[in-house]
C-alpha positions in Angstrom: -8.6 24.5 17.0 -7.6 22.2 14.2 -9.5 18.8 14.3 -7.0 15.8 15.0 -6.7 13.3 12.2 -7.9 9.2 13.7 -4.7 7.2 12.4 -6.2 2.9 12.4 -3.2 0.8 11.7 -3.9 -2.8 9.7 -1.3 -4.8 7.6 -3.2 -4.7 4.7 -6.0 -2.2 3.3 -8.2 -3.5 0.3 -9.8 -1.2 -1.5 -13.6 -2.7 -2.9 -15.6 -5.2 -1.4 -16.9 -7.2 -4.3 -16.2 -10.8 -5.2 -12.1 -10.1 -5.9 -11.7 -7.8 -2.8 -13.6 -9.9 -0.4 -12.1 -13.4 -1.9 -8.5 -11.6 -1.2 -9.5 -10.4 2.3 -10.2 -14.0 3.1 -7.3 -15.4 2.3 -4.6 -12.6 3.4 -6.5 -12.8 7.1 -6.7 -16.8 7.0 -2.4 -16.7 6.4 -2.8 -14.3 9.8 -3.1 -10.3 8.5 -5.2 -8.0 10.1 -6.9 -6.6 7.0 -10.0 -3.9 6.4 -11.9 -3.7 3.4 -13.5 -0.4 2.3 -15.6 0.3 -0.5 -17.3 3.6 -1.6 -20.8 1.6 -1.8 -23.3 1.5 0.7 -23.7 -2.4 2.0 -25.9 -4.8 0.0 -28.7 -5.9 1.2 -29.5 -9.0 -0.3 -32.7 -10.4 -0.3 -34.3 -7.1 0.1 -37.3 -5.8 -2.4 -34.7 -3.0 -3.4 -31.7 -5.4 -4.0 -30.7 -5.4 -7.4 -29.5 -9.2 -8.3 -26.9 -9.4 -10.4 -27.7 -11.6 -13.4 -24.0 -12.7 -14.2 -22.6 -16.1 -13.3 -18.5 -17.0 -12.0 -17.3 -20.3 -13.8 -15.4 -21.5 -10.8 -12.4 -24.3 -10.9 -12.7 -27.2 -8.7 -9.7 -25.9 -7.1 -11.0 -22.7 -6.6 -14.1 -24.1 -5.3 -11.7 -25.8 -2.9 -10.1 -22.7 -2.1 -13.2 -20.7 -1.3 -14.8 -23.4 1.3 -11.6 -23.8 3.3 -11.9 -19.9 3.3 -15.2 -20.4 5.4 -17.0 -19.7 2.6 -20.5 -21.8 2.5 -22.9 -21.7 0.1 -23.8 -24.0 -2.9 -20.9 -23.7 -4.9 -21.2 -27.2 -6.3 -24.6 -27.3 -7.0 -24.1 -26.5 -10.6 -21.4 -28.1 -12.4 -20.2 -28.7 -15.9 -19.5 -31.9 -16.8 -19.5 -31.6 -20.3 -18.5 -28.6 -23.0 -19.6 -28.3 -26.2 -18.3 -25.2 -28.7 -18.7 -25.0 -32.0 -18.4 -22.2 -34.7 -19.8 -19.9 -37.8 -18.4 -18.8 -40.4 -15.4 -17.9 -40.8 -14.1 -20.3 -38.2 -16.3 -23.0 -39.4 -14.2 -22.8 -42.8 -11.0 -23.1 -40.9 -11.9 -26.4 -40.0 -13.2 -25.4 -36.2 -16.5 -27.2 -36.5 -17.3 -29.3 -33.0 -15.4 -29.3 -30.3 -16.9 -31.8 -27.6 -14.8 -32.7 -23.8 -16.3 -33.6 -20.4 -14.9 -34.6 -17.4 -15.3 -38.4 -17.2 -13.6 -41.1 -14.7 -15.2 -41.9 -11.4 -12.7 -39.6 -9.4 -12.6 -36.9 -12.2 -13.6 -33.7 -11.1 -16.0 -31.4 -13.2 -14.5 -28.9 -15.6 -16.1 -26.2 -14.0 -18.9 -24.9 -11.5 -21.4 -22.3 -12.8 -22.4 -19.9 -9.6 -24.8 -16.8 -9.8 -22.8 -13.8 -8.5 -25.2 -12.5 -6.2 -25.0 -16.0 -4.3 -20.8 -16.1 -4.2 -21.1 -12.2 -3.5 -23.4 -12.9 -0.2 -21.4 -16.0 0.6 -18.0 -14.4 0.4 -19.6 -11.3 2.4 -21.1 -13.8 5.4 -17.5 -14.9 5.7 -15.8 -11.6 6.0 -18.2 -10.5 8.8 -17.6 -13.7 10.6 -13.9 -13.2 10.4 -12.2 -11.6 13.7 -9.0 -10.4 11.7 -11.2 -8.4 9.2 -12.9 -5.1 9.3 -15.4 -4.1 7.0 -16.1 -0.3 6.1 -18.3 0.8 3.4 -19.9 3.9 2.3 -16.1 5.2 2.5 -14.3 7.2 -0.6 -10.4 6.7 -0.2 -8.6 10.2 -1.1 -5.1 11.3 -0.5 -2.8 8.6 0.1 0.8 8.8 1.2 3.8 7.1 2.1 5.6 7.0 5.1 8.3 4.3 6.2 7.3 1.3 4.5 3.7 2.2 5.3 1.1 3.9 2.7 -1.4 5.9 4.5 -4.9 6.2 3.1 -6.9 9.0 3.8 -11.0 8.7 4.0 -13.3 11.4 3.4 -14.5 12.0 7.0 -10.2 12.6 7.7 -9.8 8.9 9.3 -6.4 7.8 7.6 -5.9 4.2 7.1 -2.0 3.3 7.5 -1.2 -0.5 6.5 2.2 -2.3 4.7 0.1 -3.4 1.8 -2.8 -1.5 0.0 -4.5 -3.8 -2.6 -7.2 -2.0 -5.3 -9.7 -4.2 -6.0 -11.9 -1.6 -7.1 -12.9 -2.6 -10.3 -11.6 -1.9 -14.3 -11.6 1.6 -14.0 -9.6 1.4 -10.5 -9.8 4.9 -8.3 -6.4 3.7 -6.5 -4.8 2.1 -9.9 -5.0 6.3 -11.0 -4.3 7.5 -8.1 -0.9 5.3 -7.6 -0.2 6.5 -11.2 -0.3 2.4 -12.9 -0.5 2.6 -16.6 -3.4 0.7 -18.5 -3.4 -0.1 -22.1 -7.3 -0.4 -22.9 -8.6 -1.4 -26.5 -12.4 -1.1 -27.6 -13.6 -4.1 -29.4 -16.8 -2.7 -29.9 -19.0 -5.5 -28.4 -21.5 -5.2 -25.5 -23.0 -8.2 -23.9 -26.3 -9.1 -23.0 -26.6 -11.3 -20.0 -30.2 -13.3 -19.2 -31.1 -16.4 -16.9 -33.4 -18.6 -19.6 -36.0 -21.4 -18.3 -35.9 -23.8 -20.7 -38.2 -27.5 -20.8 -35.2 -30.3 -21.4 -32.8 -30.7 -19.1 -29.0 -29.2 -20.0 -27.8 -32.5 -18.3 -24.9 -29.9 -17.2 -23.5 -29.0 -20.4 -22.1 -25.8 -21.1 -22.3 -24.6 -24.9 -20.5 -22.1 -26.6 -20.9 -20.7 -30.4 -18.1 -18.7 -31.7 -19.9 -16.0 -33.7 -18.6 -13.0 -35.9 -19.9 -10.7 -33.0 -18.5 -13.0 -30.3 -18.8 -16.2 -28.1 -22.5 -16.8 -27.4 -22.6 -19.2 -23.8 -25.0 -20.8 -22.7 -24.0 -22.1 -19.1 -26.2 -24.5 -17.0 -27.7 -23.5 -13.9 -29.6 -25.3 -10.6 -33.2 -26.5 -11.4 -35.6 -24.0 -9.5 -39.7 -24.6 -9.1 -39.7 -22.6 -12.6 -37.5 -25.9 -14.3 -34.1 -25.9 -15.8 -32.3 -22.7 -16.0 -29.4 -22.0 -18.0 -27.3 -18.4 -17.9 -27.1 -17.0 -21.8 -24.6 -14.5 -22.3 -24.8 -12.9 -25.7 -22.4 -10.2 -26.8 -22.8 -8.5 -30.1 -21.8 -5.6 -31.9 -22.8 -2.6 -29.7 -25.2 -1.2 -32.4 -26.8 -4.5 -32.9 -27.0 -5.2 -28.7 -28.5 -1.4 -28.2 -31.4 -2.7 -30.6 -32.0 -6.4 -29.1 -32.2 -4.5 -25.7 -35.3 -2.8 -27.1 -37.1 -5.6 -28.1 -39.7 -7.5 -25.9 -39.1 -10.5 -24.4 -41.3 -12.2 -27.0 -39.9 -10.7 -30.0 -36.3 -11.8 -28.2 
């Protein structure tokens, strides 16, 4: 007897649950659309001793910071702005006459240039929200297959045979996008030949939130402020370098780095 296929219909599937696909959840059911997010990852479980935090850090607009809390989305977005931004530059840029660089946001009503917030923290925030929200149905430890089309309707098959029909399917399942392939989307990719090495530094002086960048023959070195924990002032380094020379910093010790 042939098993029949569960058919769920929703206006809009996104595909990946991370901080893109549950930001864009959010807002498409806050405008009204009944939306499900899937992603092929079992669900985080933050907090716990076999969560693995994320050390990189989103520099967040004011506006987007805006955005995100009248999406329902409450955690401590502002507890680490920018105020000020420093860059500066090695050679060769330094010869070109790209020495300092120095802006902040200044006026009594002027908002910061930026917010610094750890990904784990936006990625558990945005997730809180998305569970809270009665127009949104979260699925993970799914794998998207076939998909097809069908009267103004794309139709998304999952592995145990459930298929997914909605008007809109959104991939939001990272740079090397399953459903980007699958609905045949060209990329263009170039290797630069850089990786980057990402750290959370405590440090004794305050960074008076400052954000510093060095523009460096093996890229832009940041060093982004972060909330004072009981440890002291923390800062978010992110270092990329050529790959050969990042493969051997990553084998040093913490001392001798």
């Amino acid at each position: 007897m042939a098993q029949t296929q569960k058919k769920v219909d929703y206006d809009v599937l996104v595909v990946g649950a991370g901080l893109a696909g549950l930001a864009c959840g959010l807002a498409l059911a806050a405008a009204g659309a009944k939306v499900c997010l899937c992603d092929a990852a079992k669900p985080p479980k933050f907090g716990s001793k076999d969560f693995a935090r994320d050390p990189r850090v989103t520099a967040l607009s004011a506006s987007s910071v805006a955005m995100l809390e009248n999406l329902g989305v409450k955690a401590a977005l502002r507890d680490s702005p920018v105020s000020d931004m420093r860059v500066s530059a090695d050679h060769p840029y330094a010869s070109m006459g790209a020495g300092l660089l120095s802006f902040n946001a200044s006026g009594h009503e002027a908002d910061p240039i930026a917010y610094i917030v750890p990904n784990h923290l936006l990625h558990q925030a945005l997730l809180t929200a998305a569970k809270a929200h009665q127009q949104i149905t979260l699925l993970y430890d799914v794998v998207v297959g076939d998909m097809t089309e069908q009267a103004a309707k794309i139709g998304a098959t999952l592995a145990d045979g459930k298929i997914i029909w909605a008007s809109l399917l959104v991939g939001a399942d990272g740079s090397m996008s399953g459903i980007r392939k699958k609905a045949g989307i060209e990329v263009f990719e170039h290797d630069y030949g850089t990786s980057a090495l990402v750290a959370n530094v405590t440090h004794k002086g305050a960074h008076e939130q400052r954000a510093s960048q060095f523009f460096k023959q093996g890229g832009p070195l940041a060093c982004l402020p972060l909330p004072r924990t009981r440890k002291g002032w923390e800062s978010s380094v992110v270092w990329p370098e050529k790959k050969d020379v990042a493969a051997a910093l990553l084998d040093l010790n913490q001392d001798e780095l």
